[in-house]
C-alpha positions as CSV (number, residue, x, y, z in Angstrom):
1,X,24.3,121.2,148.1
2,X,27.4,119.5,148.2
3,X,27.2,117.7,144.9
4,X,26.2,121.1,143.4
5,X,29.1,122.8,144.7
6,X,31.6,119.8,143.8
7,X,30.8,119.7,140.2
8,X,31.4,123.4,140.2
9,X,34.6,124.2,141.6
10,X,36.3,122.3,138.7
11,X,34.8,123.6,135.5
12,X,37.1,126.8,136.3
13,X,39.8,125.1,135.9
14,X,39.0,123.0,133.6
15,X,38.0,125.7,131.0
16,X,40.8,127.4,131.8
17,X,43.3,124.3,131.1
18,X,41.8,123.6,128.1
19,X,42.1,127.0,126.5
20,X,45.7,127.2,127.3
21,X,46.0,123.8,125.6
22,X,44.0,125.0,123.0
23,X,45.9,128.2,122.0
24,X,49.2,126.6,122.4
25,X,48.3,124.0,119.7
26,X,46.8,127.1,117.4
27,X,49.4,129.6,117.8
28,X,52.5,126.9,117.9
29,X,51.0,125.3,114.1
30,X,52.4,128.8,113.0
31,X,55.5,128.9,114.6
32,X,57.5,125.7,113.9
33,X,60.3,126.7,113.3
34,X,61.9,130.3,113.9
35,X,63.2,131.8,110.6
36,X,61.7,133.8,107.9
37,X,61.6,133.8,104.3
38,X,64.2,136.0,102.6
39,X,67.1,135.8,105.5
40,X,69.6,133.9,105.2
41,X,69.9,130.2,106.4
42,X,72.7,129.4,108.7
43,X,75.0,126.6,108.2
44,X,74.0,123.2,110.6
45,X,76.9,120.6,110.9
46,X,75.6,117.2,112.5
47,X,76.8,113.2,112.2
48,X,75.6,111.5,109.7
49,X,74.9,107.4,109.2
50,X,78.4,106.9,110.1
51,X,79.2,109.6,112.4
52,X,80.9,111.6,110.2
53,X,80.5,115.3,110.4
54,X,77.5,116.5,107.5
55,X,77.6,120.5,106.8
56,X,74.6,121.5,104.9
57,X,77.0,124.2,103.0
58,X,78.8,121.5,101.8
59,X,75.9,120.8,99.3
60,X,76.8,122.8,96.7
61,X,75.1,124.6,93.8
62,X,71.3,123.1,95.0
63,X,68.2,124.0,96.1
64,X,68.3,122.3,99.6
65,X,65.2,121.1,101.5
66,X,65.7,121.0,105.1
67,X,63.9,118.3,106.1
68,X,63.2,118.0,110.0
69,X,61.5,114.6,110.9
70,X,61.6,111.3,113.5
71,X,60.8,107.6,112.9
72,X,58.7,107.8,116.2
73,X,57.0,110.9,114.3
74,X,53.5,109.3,112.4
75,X,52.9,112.7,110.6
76,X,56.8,112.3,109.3
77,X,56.5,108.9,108.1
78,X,53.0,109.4,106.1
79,X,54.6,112.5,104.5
80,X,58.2,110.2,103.1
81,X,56.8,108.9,100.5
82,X,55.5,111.9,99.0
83,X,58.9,113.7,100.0
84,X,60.2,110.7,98.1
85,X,57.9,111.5,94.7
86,X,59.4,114.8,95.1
87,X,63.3,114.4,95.8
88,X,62.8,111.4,92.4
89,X,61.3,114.1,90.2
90,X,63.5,117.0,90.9
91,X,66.9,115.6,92.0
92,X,68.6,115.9,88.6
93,X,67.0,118.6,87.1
94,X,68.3,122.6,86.1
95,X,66.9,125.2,87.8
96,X,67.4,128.8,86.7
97,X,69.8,129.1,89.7
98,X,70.9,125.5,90.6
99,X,72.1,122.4,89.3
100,X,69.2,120.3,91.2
101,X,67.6,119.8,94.3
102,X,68.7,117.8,97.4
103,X,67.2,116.7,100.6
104,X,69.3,117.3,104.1
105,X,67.5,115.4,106.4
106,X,67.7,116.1,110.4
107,X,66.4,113.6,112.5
108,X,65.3,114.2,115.9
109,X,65.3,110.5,117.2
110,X,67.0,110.6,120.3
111,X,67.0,106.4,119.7
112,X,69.8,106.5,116.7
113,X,69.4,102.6,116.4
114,X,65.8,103.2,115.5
115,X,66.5,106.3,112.6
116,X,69.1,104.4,110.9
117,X,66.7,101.5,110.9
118,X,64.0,103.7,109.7
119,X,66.6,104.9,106.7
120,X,66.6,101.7,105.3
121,X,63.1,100.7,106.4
122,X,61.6,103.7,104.0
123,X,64.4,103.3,101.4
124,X,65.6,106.8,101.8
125,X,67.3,108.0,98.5
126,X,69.3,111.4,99.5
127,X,72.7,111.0,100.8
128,X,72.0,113.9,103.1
129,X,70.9,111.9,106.6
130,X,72.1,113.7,110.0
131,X,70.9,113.5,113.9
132,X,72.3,114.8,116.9
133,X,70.5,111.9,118.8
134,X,69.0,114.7,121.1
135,X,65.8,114.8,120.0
136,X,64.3,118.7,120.5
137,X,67.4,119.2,122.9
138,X,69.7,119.0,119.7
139,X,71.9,121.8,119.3
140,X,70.1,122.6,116.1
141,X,66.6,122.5,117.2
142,X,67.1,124.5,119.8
143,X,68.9,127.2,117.9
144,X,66.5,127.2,115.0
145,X,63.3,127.1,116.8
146,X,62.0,123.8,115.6
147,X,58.8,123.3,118.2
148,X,57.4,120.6,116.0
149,X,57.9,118.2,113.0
150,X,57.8,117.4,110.6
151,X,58.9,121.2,109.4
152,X,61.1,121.8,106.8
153,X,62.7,125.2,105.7
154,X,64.0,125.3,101.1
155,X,66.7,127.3,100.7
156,X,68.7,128.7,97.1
157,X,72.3,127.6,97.0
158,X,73.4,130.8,98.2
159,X,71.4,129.5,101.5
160,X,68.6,132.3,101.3
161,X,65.6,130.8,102.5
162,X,62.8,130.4,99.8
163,X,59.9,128.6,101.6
164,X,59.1,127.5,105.1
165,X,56.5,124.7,106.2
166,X,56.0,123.8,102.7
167,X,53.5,120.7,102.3
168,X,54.8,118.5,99.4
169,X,52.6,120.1,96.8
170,X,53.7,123.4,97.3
171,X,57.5,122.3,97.1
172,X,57.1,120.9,94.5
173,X,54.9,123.9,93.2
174,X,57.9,126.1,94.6
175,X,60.5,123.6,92.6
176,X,58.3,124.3,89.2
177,X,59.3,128.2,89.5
178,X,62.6,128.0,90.2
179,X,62.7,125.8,86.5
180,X,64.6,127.7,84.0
């Protein structure tokens, strides 16, 4: 009876855990990052490669990916060289609203050794490159929402946002409308 009552008194639990895990990895797919299509994105200073001070408004007169993303992050890394494909076929060309399309990168490497090394590991070709070094606990992060990566958010060079979570094939589906 013993055995019986052992093996019992933890499925409970057990289910219980597991649908808590379960709907927290469901509902949080859909909620990356906390802003909407059609509001307006706010501006996000950060360092750069060389410490400098990066302002996303400071890209001027592009359609701007915001690219969240870690070297430690697999996901992030299998999805570069698509990004790549994307940034090399758009970067220079007129849209009906914008000169061309850039790439502002935010890391979330709390190592910044290791993202710098991963820059030049992947070959990154946007000038764009910031990170807090804070990981999630960034300033940024924590004031946009981001709950997982890689995200990424496009906004119009008046800084409306035009797509969230966008896979590469839909950006650069997205890209292809905005062509004159």
């Amino acid at each position: 009876m013993a055995n019986r009552y052992f093996s019992y008194k933890w499925v409970v639990p057990t289910v219980i855990l597991a649908m808590g895990i379960g709907s927290y990895l469901y509902y949080s797919r859909d909620y990356r990052i906390k802003v909407e299509q059609g509001n307006q994105f706010e501006n996000i200073v950060a360092p750069g490669i060389n410490g400098e001070a990066v302002s996303l408004y400071g890209i001027k007169n592009k359609l701007v990916l915001v690219q969240f993303w870690a070297s430690w992050c697999a996901p992030c890394m299998r999805e570069m060289p698509e990004l790549k494909a994307v940034y090399e076929a758009y970067n220079h060309r007129t849209f009906r609203n914008a000169d061309g399309f850039e790439v502002f990168a935010y890391a979330l490497d709390a190592d910044t050794a290791k993202w710098k090394n991963a820059l030049q590991r992947l070959e990154i070709p946007w000038a764009y490159n910031v990170n807090e070094g804070k990981s999630f606990r960034s300033n940024t992060a924590q004031r946009l929402g981001v709950s997982a990566i890689p995200t990424n958010v496009l906004i119009d060079p008046q800084h409306n946002i035009v797509g969230v979570d966008l896979d590469m094939d839909d950006l650069a589906k997205t890209l292809e409308r905005f062509r004159k």
